[in-house]
C-alpha positions as CSV (number, residue, x, y, z in Angstrom):
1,X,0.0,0.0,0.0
2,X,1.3,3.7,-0.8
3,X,-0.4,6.4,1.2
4,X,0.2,9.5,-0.8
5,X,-0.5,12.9,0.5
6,X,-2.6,15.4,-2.0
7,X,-3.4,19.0,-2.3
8,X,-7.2,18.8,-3.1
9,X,-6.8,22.4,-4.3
10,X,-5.2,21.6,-7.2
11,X,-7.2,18.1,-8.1
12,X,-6.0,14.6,-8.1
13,X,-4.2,14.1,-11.4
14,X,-0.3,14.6,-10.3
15,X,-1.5,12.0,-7.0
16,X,-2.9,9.2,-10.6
17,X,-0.2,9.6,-12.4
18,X,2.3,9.0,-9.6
19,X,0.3,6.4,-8.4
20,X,-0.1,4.7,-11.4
21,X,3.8,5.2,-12.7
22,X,4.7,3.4,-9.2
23,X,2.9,-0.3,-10.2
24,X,-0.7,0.7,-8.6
25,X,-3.7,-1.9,-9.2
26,X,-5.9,-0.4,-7.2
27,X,-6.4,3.6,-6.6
28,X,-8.8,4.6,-3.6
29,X,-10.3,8.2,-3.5
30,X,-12.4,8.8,-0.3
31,X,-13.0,12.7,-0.9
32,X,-14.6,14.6,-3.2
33,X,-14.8,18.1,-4.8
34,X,-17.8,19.9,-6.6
35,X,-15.1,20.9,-9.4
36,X,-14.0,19.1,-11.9
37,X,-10.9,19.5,-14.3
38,X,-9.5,18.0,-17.4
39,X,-6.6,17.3,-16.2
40,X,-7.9,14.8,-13.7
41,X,-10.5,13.7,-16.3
42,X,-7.2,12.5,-18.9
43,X,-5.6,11.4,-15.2
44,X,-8.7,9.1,-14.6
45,X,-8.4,7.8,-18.0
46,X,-5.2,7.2,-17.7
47,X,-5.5,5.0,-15.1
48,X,-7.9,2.1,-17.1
49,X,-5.5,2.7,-19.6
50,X,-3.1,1.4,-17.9
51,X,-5.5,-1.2,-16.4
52,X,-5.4,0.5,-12.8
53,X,-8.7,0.3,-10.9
54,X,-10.1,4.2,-9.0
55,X,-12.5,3.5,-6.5
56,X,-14.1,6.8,-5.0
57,X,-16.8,7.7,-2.1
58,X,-20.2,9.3,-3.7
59,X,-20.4,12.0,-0.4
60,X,-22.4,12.3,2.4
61,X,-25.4,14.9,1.8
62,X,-28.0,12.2,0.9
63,X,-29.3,14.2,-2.1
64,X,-29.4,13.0,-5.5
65,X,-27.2,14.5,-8.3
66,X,-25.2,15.6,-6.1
67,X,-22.0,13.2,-6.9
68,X,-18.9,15.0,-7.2
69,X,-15.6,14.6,-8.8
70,X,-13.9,12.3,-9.3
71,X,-16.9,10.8,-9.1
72,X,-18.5,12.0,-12.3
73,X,-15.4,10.6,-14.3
74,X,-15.9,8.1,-16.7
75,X,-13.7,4.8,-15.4
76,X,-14.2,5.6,-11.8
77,X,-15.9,3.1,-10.0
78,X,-18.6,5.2,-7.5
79,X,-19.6,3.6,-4.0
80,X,-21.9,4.3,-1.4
81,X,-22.9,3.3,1.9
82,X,-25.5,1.3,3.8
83,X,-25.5,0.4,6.9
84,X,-25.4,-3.8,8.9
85,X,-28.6,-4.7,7.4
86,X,-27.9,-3.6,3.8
87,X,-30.1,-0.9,3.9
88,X,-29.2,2.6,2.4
89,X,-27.7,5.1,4.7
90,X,-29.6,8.3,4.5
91,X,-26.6,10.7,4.1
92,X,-25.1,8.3,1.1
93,X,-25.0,10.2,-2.1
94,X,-26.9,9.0,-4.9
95,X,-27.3,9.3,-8.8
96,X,-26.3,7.2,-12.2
97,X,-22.4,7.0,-11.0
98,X,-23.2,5.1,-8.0
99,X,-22.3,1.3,-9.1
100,X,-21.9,-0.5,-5.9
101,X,-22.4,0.2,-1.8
102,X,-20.6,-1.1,1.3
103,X,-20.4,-1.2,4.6
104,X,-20.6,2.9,5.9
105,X,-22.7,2.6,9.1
106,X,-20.4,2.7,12.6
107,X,-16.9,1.8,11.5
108,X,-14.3,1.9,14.2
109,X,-11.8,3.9,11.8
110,X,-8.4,5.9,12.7
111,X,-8.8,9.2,13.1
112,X,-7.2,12.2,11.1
113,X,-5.0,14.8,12.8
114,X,-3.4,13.9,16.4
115,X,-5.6,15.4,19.0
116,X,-7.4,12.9,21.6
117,X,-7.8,9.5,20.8
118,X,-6.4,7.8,17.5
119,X,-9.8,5.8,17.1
120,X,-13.4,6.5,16.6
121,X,-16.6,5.1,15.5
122,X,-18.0,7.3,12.5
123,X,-20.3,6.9,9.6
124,X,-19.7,7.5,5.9
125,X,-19.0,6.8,2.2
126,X,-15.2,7.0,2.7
127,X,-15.3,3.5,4.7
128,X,-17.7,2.3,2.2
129,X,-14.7,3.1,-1.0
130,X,-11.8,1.5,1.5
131,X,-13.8,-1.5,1.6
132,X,-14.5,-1.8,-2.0
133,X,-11.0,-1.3,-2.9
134,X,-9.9,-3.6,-0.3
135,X,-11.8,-6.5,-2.0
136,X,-11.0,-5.6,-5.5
137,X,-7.4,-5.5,-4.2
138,X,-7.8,-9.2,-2.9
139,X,-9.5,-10.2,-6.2
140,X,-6.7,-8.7,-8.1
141,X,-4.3,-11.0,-5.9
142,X,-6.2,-14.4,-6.2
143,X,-7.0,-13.0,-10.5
144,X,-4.1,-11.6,-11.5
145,X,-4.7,-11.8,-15.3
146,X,-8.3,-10.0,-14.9
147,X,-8.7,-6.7,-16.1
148,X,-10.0,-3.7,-13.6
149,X,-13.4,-3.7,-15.7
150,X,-13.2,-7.5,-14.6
151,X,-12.7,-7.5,-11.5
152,X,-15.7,-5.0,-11.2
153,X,-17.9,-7.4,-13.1
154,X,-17.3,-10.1,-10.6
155,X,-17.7,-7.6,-7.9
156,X,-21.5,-6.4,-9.3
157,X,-22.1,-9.9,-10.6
158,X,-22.1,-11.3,-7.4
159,X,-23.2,-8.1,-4.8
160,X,-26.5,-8.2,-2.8
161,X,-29.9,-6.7,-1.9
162,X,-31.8,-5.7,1.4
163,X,-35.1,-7.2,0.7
164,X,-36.9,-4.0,0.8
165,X,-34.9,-3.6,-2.9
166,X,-35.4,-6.6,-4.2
167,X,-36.9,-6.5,-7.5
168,X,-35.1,-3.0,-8.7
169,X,-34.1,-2.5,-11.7
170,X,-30.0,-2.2,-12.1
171,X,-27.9,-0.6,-11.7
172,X,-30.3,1.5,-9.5
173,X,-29.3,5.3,-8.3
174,X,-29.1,4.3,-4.4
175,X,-27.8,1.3,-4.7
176,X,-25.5,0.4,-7.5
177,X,-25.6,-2.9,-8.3
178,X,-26.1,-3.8,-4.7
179,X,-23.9,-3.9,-2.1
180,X,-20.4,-6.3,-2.0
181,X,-20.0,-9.8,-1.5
182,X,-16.1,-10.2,-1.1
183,X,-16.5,-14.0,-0.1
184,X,-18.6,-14.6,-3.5
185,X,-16.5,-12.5,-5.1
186,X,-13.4,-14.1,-4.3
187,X,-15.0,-17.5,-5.1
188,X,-18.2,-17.9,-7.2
189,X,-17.4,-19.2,-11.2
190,X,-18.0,-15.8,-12.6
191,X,-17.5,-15.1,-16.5
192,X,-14.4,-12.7,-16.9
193,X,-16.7,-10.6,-19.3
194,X,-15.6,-7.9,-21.5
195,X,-12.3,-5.8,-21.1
196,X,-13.8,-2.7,-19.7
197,X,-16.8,-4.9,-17.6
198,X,-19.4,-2.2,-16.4
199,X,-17.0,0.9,-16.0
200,X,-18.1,3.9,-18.2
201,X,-14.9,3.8,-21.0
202,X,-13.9,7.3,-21.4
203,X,-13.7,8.9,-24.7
204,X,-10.3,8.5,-25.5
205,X,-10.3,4.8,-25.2
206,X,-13.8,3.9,-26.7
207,X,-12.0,3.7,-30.2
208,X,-9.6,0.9,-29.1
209,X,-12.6,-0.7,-26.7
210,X,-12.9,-4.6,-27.2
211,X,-16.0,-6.5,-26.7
212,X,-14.7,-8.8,-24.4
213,X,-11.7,-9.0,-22.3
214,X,-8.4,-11.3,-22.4
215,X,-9.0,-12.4,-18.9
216,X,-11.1,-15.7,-19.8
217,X,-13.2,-17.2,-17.6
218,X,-12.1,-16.2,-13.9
219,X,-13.8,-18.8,-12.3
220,X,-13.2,-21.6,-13.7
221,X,-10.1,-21.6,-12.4
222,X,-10.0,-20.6,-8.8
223,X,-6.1,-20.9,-8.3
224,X,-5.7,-19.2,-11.5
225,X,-2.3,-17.1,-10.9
226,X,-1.7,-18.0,-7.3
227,X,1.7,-19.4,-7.8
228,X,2.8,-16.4,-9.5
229,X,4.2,-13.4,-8.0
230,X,1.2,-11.2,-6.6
231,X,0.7,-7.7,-8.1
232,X,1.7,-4.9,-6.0
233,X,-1.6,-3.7,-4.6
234,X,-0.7,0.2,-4.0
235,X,-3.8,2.4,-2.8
236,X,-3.8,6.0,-2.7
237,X,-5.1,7.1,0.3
238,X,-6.1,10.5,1.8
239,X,-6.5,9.7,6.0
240,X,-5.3,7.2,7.6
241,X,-9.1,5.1,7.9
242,X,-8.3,3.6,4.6
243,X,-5.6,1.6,5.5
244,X,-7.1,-0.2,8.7
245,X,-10.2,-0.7,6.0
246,X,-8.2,-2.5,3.9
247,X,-6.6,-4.9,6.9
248,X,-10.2,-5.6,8.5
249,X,-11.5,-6.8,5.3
250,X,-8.6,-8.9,4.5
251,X,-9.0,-10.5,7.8
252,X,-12.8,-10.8,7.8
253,X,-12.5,-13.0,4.5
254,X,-9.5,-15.2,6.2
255,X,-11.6,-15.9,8.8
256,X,-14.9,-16.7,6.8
257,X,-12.8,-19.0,4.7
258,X,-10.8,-20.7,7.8
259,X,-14.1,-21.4,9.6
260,X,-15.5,-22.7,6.4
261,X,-13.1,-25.0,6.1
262,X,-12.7,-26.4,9.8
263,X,-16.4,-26.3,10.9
264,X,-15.6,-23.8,13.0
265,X,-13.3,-26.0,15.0
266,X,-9.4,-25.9,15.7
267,X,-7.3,-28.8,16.0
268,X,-3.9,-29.8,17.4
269,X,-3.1,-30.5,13.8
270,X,-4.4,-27.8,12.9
271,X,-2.2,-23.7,12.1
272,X,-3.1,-23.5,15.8
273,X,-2.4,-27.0,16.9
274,X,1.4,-25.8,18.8
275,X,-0.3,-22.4,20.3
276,X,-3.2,-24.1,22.2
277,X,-3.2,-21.9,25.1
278,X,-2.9,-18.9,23.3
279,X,-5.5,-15.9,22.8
280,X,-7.0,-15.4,19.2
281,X,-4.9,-12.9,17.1
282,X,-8.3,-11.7,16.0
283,X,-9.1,-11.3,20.0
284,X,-7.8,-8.4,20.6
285,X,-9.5,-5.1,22.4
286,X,-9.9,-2.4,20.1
287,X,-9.3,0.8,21.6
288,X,-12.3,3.3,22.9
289,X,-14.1,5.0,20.6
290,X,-13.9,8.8,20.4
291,X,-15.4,12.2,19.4
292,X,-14.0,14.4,17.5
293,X,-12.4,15.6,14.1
294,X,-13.1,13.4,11.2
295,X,-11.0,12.4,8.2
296,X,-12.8,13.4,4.9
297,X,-16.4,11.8,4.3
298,X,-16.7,10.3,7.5
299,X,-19.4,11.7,9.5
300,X,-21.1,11.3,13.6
301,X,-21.1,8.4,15.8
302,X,-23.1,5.1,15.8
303,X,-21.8,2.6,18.1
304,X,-24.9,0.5,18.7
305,X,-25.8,-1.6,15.9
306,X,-27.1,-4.3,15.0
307,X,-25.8,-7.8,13.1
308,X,-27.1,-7.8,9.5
309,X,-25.0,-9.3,6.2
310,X,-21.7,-8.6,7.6
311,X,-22.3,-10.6,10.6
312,X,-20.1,-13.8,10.9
């Protein structure tokens, strides 16, 4: 992961092309700006170009049309949030751009600046992009030959609904395509699909646009690429929430596989089987919540909720 530090004032496009130059896969934007530019329009671009993924938060008004940049850009992939029951969040941003949601309702995140404590429970579409870019980074890992449109088709091919938006037409303007499924994701026999998958190909690249990707079928072969050297996964990150996003998810799907595997039981033959004795690495107390200053698009307080789809 490369954190890199950007002046919003003048836009994102120095922050791509860095970012992309230095082996990026996966790019994650959790801020936005009411003006756009064409310099981070050909930035954006350049990124599927190069085959680099951009993931970006929608915002956090709750009002429709009301997406910023780099939002609006074609080859961004858009995300909002909704909350442990898969519902939409009433402050998540909606419109056309929005493809998929995630997790944005009381997420124990790091908090920007140094004042008080490092930790707080907050709401908002920033969480919601850091996971989202956290799972595309892991599909990228286990799919290394898929293209970024790719690994966005298997991410809306295989997201879910609440029940109360079952039926909608997709993609729909809250919801996307529904909200992520890393587990399925990771390992459901999904057709590779076309090069570009459901990302909006910019201008300059809809000459040269295939119908249908390289990649082959990503499913079909679930170790495809795992004895090769893993891609750097580099993700461009404005506060310090997105990285401690990125870790939880990782460890959330190691765990769901694990259990899977061992009916939920450990063994002394088992990774564990010299350490009985020993506490969980996953056991350990997070530090207290606090109030305070939040990093960009993270917004008030929720500790109290509920289990819903992201429940083990």
């Amino acid at each position: 992961m490369l954190p890199i530090r950007s002046d919003l004032s003048s836009g994102w496009a120095d922050s791509i092309y860095y970012a992309v130059d230095q082996g990026a896969s996966v790019i994650n934007i959790s801020v936005w700006s009411s003006r756009g530019s064409s310099q981070d329009a050909e930035a954006m671009a350049y990124a599927l170009e190069k085959d680099v993924l951009v993931v970006t938060a929608s915002g956090n008004e709750g009002e429709s049309g009301s997406i910023g940049y780099p939002g609006w850009y074609p080859g961004v992939l858009t995300v909002g949030a909704v909350d442990e029951e898969g519902e939409i969040w009433s402050k998540s941003n909606y419109g056309s751009e929005v493809m998929l949601t995630a997790p944005g309702v009381g997420i124990l995140t790091p908090k920007a600046g140094n004042s008080g404590s490092a930790y707080h429970v907050s709401d908002g579409t920033s969480s919601s992009a850091a996971h989202v870019s956290a799972a595309a980074a892991l599909i990228r890992a286990k799919y290394p030959d898929l293209t970024a449109g790719q690994v966005v088709n298997r991410l809306t091919k295989t997201a879910g609904l609440p029940d109360s938006a079952k039926g909608t037409s997709l993609p729909d303007e809250k919801y996307g395509y529904g909200y992520i499924r890393p587990l399925a994701a990771l390992t459901e026999n999904i057709p590779a699909g076309s090069k570009y998958g459901p990302l909006k190909v910019p201008e300059s690249l809809q000459s040269s646009s295939p119908e249908s990707g390289s990649g082959g079928d990503s499913g079909s072969d679930s170790g495809a690429g795992s004895n090769n050297t893993l891609k750097r996964i580099l993700v461009f990150v404005v506060a310090p929430v997105f990285l401690l996003l990125v870790v939880v998810t990782i460890v959330f799907v190691i765990v769901r596989i694990f259990r899977r595997k061992n009916n939920r039981t450990q063994t002394e033959s088992g990774w564990h089987g010299s350490q009985q004795g020993q506490p969980s690495p996953y056991g350990q107390a997070v530090p207290p919540g606090n109030t305070g200053g939040f990093p960009p698009q993270q917004q008030g307080s929720n500790q109290n909720q509920s289990s819903g789809p992201w429940g083990p």
